[in-house]
C-alpha positions as protocol buffer text, in pm:
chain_id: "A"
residue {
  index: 1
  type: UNK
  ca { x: 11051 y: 10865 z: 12123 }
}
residue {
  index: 2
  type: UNK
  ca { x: 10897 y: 11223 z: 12132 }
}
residue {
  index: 3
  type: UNK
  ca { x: 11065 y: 11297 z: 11808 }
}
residue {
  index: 4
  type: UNK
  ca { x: 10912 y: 11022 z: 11626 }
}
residue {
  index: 5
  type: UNK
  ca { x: 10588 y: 11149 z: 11615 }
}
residue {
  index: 6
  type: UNK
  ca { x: 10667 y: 11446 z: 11481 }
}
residue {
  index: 7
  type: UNK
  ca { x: 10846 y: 11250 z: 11205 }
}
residue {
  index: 8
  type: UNK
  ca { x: 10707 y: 11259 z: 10845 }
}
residue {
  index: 9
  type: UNK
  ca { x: 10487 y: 10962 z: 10738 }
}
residue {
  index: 10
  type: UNK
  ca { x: 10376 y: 10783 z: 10401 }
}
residue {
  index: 11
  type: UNK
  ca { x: 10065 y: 10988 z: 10387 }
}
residue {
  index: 12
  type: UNK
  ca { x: 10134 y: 11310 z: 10241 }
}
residue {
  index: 13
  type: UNK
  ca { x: 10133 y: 11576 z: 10467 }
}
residue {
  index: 14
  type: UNK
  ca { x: 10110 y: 11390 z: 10753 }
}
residue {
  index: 15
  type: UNK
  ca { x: 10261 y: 11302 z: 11023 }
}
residue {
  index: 16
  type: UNK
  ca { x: 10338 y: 11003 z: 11256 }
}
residue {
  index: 17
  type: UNK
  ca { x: 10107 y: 11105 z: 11507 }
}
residue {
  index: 18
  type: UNK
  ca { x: 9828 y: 11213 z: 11230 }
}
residue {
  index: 19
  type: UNK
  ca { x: 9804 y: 10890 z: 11113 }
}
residue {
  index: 20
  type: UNK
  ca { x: 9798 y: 10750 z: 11483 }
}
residue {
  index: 21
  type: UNK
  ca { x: 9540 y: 11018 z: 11531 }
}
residue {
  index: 22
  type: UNK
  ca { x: 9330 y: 10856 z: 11223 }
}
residue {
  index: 23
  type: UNK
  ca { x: 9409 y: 10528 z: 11339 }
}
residue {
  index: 24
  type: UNK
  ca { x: 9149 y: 10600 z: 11648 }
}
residue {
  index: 25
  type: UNK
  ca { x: 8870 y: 10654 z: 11458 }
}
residue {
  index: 26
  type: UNK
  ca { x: 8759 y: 10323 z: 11269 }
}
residue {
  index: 27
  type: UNK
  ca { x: 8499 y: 10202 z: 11448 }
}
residue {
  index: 28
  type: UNK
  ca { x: 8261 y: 10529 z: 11416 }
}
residue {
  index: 29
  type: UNK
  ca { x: 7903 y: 10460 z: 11373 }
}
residue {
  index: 30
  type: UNK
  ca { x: 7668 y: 10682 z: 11271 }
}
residue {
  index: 31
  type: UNK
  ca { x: 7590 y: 10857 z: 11614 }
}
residue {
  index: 32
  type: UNK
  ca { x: 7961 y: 10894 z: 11702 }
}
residue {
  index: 33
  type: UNK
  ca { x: 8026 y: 11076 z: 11393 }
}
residue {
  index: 34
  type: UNK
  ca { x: 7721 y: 11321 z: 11423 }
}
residue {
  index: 35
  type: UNK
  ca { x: 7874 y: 11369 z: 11818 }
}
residue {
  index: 36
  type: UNK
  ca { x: 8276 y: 11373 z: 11678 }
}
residue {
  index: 37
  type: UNK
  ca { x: 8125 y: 11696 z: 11425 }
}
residue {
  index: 38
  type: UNK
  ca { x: 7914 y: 11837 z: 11692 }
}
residue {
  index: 39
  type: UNK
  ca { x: 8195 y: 11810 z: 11908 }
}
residue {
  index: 40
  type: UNK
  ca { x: 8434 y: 11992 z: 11664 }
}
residue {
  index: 41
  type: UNK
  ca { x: 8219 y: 12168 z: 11412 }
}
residue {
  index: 42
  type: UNK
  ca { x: 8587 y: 12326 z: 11213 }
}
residue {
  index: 43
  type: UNK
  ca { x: 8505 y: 11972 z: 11041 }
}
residue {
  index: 44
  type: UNK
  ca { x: 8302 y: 12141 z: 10797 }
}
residue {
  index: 45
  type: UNK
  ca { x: 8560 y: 12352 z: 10686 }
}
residue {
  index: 46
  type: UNK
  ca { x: 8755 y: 12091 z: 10459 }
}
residue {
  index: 47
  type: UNK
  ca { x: 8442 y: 11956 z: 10283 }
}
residue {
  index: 48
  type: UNK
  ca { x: 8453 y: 11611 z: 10069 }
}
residue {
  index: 49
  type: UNK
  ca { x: 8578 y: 11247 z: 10180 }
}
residue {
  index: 50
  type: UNK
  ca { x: 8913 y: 11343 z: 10191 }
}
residue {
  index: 51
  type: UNK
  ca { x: 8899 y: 11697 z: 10362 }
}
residue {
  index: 52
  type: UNK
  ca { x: 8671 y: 11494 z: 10629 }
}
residue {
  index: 53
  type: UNK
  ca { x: 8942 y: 11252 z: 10705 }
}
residue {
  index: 54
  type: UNK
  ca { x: 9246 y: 11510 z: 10690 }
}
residue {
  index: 55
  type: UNK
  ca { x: 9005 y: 11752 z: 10927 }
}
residue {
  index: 56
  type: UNK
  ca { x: 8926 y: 11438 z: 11174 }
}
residue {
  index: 57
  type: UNK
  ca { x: 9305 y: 11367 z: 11224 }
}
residue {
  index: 58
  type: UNK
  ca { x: 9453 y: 11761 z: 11262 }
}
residue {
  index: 59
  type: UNK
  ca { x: 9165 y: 11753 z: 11557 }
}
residue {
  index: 60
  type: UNK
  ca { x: 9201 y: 11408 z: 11754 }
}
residue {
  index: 61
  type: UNK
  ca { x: 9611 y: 11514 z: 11679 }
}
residue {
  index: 62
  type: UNK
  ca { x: 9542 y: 11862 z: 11827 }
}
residue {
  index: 63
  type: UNK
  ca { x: 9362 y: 11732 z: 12119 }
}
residue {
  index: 64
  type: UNK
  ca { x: 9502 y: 11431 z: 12277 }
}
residue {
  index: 65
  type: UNK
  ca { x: 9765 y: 11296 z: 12421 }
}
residue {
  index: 66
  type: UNK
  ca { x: 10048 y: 11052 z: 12280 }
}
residue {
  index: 67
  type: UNK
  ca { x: 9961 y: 10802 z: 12507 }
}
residue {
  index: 68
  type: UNK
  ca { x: 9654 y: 10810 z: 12475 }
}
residue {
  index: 69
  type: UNK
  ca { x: 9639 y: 10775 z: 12092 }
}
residue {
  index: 70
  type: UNK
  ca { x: 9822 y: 10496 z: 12192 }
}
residue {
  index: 71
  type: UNK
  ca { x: 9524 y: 10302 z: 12448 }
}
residue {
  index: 72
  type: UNK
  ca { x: 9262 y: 10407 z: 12168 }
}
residue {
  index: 73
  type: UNK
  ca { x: 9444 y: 10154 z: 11958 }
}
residue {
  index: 74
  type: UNK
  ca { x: 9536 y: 9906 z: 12132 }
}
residue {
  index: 75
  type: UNK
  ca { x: 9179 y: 9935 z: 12279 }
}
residue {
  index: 76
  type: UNK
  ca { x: 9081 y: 9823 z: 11946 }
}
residue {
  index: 77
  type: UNK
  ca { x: 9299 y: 9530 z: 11898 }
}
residue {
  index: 78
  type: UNK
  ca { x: 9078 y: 9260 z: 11855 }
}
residue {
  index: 79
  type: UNK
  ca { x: 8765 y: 9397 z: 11788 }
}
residue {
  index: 80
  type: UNK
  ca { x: 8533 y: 9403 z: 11491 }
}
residue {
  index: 81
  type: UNK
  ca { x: 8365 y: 9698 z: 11487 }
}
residue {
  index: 82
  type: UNK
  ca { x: 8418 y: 9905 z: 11172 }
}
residue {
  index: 83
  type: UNK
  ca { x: 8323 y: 10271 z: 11071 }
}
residue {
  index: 84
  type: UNK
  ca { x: 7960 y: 10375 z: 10941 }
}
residue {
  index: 85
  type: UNK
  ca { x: 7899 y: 10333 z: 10459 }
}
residue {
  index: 86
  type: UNK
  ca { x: 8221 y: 10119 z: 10462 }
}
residue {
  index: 87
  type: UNK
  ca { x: 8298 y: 9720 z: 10534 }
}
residue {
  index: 88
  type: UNK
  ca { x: 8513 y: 9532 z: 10780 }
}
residue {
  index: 89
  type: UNK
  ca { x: 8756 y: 9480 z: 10422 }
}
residue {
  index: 90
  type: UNK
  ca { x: 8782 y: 9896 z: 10460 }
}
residue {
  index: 91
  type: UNK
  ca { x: 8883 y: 9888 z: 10836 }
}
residue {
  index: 92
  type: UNK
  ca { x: 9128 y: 9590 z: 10757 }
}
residue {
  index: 93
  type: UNK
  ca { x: 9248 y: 9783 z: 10493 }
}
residue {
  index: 94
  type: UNK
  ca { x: 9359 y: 10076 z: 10713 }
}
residue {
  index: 95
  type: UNK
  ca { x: 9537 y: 9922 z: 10977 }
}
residue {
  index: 96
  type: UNK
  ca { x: 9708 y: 9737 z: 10739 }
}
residue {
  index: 97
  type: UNK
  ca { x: 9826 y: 10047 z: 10539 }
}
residue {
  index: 98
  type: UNK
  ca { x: 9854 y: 10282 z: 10823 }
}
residue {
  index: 99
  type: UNK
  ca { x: 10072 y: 10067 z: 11044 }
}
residue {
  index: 100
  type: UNK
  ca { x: 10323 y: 10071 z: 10715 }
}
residue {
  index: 101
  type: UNK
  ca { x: 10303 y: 10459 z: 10681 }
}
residue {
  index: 102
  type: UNK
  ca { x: 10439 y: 10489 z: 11026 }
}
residue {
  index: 103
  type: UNK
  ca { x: 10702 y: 10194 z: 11042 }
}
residue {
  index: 104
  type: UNK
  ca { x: 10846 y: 10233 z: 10666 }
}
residue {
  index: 105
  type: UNK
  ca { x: 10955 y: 10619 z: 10741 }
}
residue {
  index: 106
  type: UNK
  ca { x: 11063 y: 10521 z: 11094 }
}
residue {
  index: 107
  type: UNK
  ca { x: 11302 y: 10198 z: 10987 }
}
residue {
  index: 108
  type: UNK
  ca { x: 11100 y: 9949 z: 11225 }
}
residue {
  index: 109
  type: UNK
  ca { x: 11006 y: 9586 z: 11149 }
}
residue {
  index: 110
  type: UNK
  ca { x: 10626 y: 9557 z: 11127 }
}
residue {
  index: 111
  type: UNK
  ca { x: 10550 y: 9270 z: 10944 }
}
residue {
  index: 112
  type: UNK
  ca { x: 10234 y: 9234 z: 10700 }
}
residue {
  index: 113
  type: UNK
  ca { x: 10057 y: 8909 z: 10724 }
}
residue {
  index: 114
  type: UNK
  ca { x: 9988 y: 8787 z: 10375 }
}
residue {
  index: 115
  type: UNK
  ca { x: 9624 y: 8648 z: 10470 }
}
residue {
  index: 116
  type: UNK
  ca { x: 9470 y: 8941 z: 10606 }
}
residue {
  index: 117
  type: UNK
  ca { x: 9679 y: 9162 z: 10329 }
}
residue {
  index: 118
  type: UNK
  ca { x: 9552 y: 8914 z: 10046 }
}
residue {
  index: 119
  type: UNK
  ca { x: 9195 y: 8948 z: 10159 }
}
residue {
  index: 120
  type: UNK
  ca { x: 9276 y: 9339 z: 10149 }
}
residue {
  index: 121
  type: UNK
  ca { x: 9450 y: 9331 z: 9856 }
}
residue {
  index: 122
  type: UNK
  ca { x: 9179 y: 9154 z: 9669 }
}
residue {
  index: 123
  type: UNK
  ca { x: 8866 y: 9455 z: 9819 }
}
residue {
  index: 124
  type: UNK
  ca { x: 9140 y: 9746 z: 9700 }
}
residue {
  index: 125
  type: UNK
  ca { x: 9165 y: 9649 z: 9347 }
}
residue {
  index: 126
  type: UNK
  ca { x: 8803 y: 9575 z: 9308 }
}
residue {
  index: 127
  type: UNK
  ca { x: 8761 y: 9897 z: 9396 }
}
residue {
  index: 128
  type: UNK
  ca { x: 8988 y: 10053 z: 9258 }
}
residue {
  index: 129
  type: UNK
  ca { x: 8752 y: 10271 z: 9028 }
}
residue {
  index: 130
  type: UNK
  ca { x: 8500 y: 10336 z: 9303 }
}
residue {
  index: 131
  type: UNK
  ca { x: 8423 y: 10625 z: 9554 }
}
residue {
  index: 132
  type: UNK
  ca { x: 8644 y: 10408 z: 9798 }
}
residue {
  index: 133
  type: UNK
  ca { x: 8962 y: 10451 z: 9600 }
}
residue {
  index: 134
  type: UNK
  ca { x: 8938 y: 10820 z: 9583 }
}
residue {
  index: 135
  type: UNK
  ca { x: 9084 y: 10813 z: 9976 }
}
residue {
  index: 136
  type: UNK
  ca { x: 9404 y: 10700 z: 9753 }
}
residue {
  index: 137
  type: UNK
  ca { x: 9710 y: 10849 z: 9544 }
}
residue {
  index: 138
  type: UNK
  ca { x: 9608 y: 10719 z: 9200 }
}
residue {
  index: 139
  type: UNK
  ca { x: 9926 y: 10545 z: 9050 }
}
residue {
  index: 140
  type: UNK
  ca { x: 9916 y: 10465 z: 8694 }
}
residue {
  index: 141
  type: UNK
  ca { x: 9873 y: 10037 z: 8786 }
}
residue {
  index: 142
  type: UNK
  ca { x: 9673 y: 9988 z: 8431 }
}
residue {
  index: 143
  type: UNK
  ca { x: 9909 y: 9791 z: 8171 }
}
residue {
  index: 144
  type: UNK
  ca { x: 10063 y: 9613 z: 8441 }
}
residue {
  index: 145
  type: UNK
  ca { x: 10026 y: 9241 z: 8639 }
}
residue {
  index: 146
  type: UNK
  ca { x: 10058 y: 9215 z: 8998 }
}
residue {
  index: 147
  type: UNK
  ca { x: 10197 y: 8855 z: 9105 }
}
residue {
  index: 148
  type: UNK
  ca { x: 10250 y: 8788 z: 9480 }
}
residue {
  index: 149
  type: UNK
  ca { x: 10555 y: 8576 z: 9589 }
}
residue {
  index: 150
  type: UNK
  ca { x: 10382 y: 8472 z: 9946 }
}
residue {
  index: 151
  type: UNK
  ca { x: 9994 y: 8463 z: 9819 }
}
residue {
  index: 152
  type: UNK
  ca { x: 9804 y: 8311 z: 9583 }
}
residue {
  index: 153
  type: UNK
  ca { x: 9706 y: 8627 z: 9444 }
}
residue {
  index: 154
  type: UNK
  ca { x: 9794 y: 8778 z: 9066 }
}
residue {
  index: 155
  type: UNK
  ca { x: 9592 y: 9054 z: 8913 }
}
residue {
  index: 156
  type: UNK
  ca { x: 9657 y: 9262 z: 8588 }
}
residue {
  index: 157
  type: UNK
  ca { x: 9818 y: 9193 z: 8234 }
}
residue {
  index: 158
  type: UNK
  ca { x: 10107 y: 9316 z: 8137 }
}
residue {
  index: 159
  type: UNK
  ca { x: 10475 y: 9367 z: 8258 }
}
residue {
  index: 160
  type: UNK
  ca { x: 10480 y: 9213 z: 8583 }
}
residue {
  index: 161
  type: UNK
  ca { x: 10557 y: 9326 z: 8917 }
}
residue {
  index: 162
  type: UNK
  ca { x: 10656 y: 9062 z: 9191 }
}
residue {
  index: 163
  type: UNK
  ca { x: 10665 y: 9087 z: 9562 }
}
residue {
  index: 164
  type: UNK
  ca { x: 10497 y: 9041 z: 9901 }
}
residue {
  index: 165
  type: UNK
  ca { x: 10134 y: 9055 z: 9855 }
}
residue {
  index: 166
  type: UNK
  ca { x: 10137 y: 9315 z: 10133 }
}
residue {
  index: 167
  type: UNK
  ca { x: 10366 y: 9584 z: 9959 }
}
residue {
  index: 168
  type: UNK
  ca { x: 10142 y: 9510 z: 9628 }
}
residue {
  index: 169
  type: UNK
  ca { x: 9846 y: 9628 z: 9900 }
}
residue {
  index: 170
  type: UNK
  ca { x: 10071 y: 9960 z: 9950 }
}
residue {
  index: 171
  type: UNK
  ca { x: 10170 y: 9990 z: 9556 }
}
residue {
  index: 172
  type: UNK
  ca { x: 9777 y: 9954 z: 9477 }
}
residue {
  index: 173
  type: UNK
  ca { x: 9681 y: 10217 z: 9752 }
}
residue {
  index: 174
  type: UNK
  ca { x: 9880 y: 10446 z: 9617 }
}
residue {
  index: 175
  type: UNK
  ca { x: 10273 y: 10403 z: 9819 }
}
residue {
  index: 176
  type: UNK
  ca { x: 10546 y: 10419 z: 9555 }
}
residue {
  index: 177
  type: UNK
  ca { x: 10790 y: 10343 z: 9860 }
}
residue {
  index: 178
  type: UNK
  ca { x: 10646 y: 9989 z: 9806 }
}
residue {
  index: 179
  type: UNK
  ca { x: 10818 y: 9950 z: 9493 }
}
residue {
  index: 180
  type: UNK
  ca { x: 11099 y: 9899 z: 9699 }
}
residue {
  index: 181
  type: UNK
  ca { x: 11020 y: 9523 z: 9815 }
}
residue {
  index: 182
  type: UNK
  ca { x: 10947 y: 9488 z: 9414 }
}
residue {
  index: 183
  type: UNK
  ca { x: 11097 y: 9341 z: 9159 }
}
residue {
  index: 184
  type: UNK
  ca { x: 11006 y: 9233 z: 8797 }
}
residue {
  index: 185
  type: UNK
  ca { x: 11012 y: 9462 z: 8460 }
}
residue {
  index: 186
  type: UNK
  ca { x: 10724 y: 9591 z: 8581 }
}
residue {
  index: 187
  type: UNK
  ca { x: 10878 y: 9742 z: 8880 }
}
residue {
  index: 188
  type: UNK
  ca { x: 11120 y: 9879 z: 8695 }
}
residue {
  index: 189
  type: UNK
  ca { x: 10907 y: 10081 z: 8497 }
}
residue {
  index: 190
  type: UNK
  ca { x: 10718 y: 10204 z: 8764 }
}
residue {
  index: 191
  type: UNK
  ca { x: 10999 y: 10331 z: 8942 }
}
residue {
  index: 192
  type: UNK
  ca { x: 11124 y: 10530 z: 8593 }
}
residue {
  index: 193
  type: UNK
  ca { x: 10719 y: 10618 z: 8505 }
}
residue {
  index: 194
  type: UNK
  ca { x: 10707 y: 10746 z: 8866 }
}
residue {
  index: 195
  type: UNK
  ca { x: 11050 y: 10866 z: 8935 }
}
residue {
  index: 196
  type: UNK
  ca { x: 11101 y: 10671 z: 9222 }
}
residue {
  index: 197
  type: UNK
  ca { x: 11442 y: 10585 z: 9358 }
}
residue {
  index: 198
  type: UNK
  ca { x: 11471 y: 10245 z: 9527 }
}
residue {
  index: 199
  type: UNK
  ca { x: 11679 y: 10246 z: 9853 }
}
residue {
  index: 200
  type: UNK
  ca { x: 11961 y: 10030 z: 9808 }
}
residue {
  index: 201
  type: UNK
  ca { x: 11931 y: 9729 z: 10027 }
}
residue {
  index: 202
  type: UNK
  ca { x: 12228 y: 9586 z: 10255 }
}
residue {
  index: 203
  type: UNK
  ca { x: 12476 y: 9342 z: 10151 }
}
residue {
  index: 204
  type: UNK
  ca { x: 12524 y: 8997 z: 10347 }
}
């Protein structure tokens, strides 16, 4: 629907079709990201990681069509290409996260697989203090342990937070909505540290 891409995702301050938009550009070598700025030299406006990525979306958004945001990513379905200074974990990483951005605000079923999410799970928190996490919201995770329910996965000491190993991927790159599909003292006080409101879930 037309209005859904206008709709308000995960990331902050952008929308559906922004993240669609960013969702086109993860398998950029070197040379296509010389030709994207060459193409669009406003890019150097926003300088730094982040104002790259923000500028890179607003443009591919600006310029083309739903539907064909839509081939670009199916068009990559399958392959294994990933974008120049970062590893196949990074582009995993993104669909992963990006796909929830979109669904969660939208109310539609896109399931996580807790294999691929593990494996991303695993690259994001050994990370976590590196030039790759700065792409993130930092939460305040430290003090906490991170046990996942369909994964063998646990990371952290402290008050633990349980769940799906993929909404532990969202919590660690920076989603509070993920606290949602959480549970454990730890949850709890991440939602009051963060002031986050869980949505009450239906009965039956």
């Amino acid at each position: 629907m037309p209005a859904q891409w206008d709709h308000p995702s995960l990331c902050d301050g952008w929308t559906v079709r922004h993240v669609a938009a960013h969702l086109t550009l993860q398998e950029q070598g070197l040379g296509d990201l010389l030709g994207f700025v060459g193409r669009h030299p406003r890019m150097w406006r926003h300088p730094g990681l982040n104002g790259t990525i923000r500028s890179s979306a607003d443009v591919v958004a600006a310029v083309t069509t739903d539907d064909e945001i839509v081939r670009r990513i199916r068009a990559g379905v399958g392959r294994h290409r990933h974008n120049a200074f970062v590893t196949p974990l990074e582009t995993l990483t993104d669909a992963l996260v990006h796909g929830q951005d979109i669904a969660v605000p939208l109310g539609l079923p896109l399931q996580m697989r807790p294999g691929p999410s593990a494996l991303a799970a695993t690259r994001r928190w050994d990370t976590r203090r590196s030039w790759l996490a700065t792409v993130n919201r930092r939460l305040p995770l430290d003090g906490y342990s991170f046990c996942a329910t369909d994964a063998d996965w646990l990371r952290g000491e402290g008050p633990e937070v349980v769940g799906p190993v993929g909404a532990i991927l969202l919590l660690i790159t920076g989603r509070p909505a993920a606290l949602d599909r959480l549970e454990g003292p730890g949850a709890v006080a991440l939602r009051t540290r963060l002031g986050h409101r869980a949505t009450p879930r239906p009965r039956g």
